[in-house]
VEXGUGU-176893 format. One record per residue (C-alpha): x, y, z. Coordinates in pm, whole numbers, padded with zeros to 5 digits, always signed. Example, Ala and Ser with C-alpha at 12.3 -4.5 7.8 and 13.67 -1.06 7.14 Angstrom:
<atoms>
+01230-00450+00780 +01367-00106+00714 
</atoms>
This chain:
<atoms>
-02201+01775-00067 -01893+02014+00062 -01659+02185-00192 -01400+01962-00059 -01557+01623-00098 -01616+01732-00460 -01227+01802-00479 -01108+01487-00368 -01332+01331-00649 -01236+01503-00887 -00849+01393-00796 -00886+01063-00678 -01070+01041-01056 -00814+01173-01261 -00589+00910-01034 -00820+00624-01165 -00793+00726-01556 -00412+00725-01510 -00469+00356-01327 -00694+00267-01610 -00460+00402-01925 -00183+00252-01753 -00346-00058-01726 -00515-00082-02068 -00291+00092-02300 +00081-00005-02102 -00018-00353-01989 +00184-00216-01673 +00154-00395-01317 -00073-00159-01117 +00108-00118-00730 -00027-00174-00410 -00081+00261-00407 -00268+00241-00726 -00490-00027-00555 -00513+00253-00230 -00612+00482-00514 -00952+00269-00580 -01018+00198-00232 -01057+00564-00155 -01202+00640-00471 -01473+00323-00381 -01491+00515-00010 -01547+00890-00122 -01843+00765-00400 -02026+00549-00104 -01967+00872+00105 -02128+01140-00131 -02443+00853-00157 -02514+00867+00135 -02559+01201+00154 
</atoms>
């Protein structure tokens, strides 16, 4: 797995704790661009799976 692969985890992770805190902690609405969040975050872990 590249370098940047591994970066884009790492920040599309840090984007789902802030989703999750928000969520749990805040009982806040998440947006549609926290849902984008997830989707990418769902694409990137099938991507470093696979290879």
């Amino acid at each position: 797995m590249s370098g940047s692969t591994l970066f884009n985890l790492s920040l599309l992770t840090s984007d789902m704790w802030a989703v999750a805190i928000r969520l749990l902690f805040y009982q806040q609405q998440v947006k549609i661009s926290d849902r984008s969040f997830a989707r990418d975050h769902n694409t990137l872990h099938i991507y470093a799976h696979k290879i």
